[in-house]
C-alpha positions, 0 to 999 in steps of 0.5 A: 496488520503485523506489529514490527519492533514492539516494546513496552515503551513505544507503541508499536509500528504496523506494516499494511500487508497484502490485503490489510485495506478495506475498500469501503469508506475514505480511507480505501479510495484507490485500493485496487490503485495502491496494489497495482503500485505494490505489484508494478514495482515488484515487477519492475518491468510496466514502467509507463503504466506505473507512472501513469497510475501514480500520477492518478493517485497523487 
């Protein structure tokens, strides 16, 4: 994970990079659907295929 916007006051905010996400335990249910999304969205192009797998995620 990166830290973005660190200072000595606040605790510093972490962006997920690519590959960040761990599969095991509860916290990496649907981590193959969470890249697709990343990947869907850069694209722009899979529209229904993009609802459809937000749709199973929510």
């Amino acid at each position: 994970m990166t830290t973005v916007g660190a200072s000595s006051q606040q605790q510093p905010a972490t962006v997920s990079e690519w590959g960040d996400w761990r599969e095991d335990g509860p916290a990496g249910k649907g981590i193959q659907g969470r890249d697709w999304v990343l990947v869907l969205e850069r694209d722009g192009h899979h529209k229904k295929a993009l609802q459809r797998l937000l749709m199973k995620l929510s």
